[in-house]
VOBA-1610 file (N, C-alpha, C; in pm, whole numbers, padded with zeros to 5 digits, always signed):
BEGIN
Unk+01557+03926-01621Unk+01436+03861-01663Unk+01316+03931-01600Unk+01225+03947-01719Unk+01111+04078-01635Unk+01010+03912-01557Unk+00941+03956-01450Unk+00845+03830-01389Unk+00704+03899-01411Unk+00617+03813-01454Unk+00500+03805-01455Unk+00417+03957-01408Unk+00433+03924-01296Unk+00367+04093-01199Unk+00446+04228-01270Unk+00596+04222-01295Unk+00618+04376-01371Unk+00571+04350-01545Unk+00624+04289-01568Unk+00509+04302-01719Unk+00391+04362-01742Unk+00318+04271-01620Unk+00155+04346-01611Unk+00141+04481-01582Unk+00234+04517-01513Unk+00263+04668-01470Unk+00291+04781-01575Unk+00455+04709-01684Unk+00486+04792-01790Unk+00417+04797-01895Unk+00239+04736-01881Unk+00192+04725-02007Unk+00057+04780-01959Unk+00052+04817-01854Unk-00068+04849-01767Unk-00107+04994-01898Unk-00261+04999-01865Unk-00334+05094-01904Unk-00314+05231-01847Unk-00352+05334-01913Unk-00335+05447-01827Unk-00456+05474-01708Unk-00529+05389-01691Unk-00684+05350-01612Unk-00616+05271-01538Unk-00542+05165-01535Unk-00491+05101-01410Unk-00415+05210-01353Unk-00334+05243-01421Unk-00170+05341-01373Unk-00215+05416-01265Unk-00314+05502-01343Unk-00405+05618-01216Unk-00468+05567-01085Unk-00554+05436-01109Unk-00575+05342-00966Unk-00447+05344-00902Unk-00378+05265-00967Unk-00258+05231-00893Unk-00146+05376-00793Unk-00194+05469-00851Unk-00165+05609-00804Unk-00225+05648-00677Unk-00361+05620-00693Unk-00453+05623-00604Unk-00428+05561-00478Unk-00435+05428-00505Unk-00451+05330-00386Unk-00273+05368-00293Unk-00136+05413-00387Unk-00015+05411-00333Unk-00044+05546-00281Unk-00117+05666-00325Unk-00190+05790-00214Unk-00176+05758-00125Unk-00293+05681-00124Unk-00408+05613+00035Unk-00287+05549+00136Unk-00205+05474+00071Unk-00114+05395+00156Unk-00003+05508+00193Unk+00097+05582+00160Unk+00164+05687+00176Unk+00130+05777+00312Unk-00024+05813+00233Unk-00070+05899+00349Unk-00139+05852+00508Unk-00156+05683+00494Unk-00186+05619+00592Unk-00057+05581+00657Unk+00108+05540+00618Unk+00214+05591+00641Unk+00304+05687+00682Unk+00175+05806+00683Unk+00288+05921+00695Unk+00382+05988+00637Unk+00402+05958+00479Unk+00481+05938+00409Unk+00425+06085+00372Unk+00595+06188+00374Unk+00555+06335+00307Unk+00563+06323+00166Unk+00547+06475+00071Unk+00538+06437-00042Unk+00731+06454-00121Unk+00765+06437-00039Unk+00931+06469-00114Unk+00934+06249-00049Unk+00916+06207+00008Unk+00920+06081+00048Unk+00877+05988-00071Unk+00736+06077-00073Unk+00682+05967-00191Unk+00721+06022-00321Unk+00772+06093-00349Unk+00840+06129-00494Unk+00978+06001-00485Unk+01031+05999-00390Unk+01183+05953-00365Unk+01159+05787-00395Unk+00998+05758-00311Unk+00947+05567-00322Unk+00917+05591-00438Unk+00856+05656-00537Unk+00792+05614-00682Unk+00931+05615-00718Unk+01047+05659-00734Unk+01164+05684-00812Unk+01144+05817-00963Unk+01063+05926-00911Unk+00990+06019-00967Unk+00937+06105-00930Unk+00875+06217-00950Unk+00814+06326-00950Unk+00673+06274-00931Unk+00563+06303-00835Unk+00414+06250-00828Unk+00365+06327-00931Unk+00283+06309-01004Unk+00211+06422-01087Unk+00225+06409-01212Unk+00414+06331-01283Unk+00447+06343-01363Unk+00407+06237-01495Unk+00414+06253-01576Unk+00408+06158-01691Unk+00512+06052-01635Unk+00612+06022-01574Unk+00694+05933-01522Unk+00614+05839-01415Unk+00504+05895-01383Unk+00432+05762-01280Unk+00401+05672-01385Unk+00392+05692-01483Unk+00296+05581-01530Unk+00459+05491-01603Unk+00572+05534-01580Unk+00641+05430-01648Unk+00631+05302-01557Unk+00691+05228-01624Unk+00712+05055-01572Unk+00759+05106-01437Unk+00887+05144-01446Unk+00975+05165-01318Unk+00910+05213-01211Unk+00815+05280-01244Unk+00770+05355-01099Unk+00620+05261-01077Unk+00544+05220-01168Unk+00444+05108-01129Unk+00539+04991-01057Unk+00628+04959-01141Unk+00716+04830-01042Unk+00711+04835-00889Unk+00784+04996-00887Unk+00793+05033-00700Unk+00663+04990-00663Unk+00565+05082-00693Unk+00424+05077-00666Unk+00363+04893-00577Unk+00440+04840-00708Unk+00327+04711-00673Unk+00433+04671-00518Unk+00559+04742-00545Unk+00615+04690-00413Unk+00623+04725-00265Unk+00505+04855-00305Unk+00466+04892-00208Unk+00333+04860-00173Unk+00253+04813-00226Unk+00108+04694-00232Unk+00093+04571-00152Unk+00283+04533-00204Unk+00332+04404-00133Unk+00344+04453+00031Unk+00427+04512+00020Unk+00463+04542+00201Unk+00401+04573+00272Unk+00233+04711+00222Unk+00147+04671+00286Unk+00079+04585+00341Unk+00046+04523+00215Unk+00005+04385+00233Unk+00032+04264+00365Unk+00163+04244+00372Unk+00237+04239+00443Unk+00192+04252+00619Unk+00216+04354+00604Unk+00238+04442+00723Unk+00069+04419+00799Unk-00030+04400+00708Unk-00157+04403+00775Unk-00143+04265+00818Unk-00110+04131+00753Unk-00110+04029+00780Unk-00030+03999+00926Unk+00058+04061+00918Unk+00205+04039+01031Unk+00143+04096+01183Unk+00077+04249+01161Unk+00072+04308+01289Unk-00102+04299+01282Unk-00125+04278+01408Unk-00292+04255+01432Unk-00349+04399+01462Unk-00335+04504+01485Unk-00362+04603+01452Unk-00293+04749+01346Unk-00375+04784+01315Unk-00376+04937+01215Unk-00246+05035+01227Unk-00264+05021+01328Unk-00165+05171+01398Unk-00039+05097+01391Unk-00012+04907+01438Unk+00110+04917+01469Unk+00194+04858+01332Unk+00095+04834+01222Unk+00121+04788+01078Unk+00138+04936+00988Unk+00115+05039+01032Unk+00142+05179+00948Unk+00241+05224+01021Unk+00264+05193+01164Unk+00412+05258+01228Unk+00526+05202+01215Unk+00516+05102+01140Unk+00644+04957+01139Unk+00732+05020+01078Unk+00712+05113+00921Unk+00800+05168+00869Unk+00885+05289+00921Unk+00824+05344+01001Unk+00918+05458+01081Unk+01012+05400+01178Unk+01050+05279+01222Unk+01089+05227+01350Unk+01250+05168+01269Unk+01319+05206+01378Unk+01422+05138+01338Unk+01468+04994+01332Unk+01504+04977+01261Unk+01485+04755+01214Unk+01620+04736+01225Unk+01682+04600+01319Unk+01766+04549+01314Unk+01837+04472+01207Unk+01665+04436+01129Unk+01678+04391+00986Unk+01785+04442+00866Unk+01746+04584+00906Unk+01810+04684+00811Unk+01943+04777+00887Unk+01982+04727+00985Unk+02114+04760+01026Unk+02084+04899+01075Unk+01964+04886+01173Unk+01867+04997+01251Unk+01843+05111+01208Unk+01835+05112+01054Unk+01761+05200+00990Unk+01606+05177+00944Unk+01517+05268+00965Unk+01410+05248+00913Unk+01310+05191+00757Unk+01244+05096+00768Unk+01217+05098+00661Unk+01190+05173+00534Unk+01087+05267+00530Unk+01104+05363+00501Unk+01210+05390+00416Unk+01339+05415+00486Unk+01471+05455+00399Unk+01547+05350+00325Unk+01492+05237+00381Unk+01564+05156+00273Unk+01490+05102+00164Unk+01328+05130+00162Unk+01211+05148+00085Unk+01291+05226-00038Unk+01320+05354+00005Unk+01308+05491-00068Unk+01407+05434-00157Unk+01534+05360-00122Unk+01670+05306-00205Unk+01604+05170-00276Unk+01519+05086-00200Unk+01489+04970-00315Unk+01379+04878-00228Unk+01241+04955-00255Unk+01186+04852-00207Unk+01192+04706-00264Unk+01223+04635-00320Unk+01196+04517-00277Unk+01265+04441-00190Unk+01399+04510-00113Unk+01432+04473-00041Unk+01340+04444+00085Unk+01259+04530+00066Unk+01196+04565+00251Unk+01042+04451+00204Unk+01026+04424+00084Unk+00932+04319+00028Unk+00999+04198+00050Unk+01110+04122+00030Unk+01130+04088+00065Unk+01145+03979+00203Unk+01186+04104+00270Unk+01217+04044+00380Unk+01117+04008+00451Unk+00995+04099+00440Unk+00866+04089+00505Unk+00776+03987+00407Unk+00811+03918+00329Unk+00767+03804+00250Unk+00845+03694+00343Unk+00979+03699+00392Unk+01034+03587+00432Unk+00949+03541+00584Unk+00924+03684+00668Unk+00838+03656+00748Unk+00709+03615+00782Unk+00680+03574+00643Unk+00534+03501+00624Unk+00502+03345+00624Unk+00663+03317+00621Unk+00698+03153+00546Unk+00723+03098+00672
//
């Protein structure tokens, strides 16, 4: 069942798509995230006619989320952009990051549960 938020995504404009490119830049590179990393989180090639499918906006917004997230959770900058390099007990002391790269919404998720 598609939900509300990926719909809006697989029907998105090619003017959102490119924002949405943009702003997952800004976050990547405020992450640390190289560019074979962020090819691996979109589930695609950066650059390609494939960003703009559903599938890779989907990741996108789920990486919007975890930011999101992450600013709310940690009271400063540095220690809400380093969270993903650190190894998580959460994730069976692998880094977020890598279990991002296999499915973020897992790592949305979980950092949604820590809000409740």
């Amino acid at each position: 069942m598609t939900t509300e938020n990926e719909l809006a995504f697989k029907v998105a404009s090619p003017k959102k798509a490119e924002t949405a490119i943009t702003v997952f830049h800004r976050i990547a590179q405020a992450w640390g995230v190289n560019d074979s990393e962020e090819s691996k989180l979109l589930g695609c090639s950066v650059g390609t006619d494939e960003v703009m499918s559903g599938d890779a906006l989907e990741r996108i917004s789920y990486v919007f989320g975890i930011y999101k997230n992450l600013c709310i959770i940690f009271p400063n900058e540095q220690q809400a952009n380093g969270w993903i390099r650190r190894p998580n007990k959460a994730f069976d002391g692998r880094p977020a990051i890598d279990v991002m790269i296999e499915d973020p919404s897992i790592v949305r998720r979980y950092l949604d549960a820590q809000l409740i």
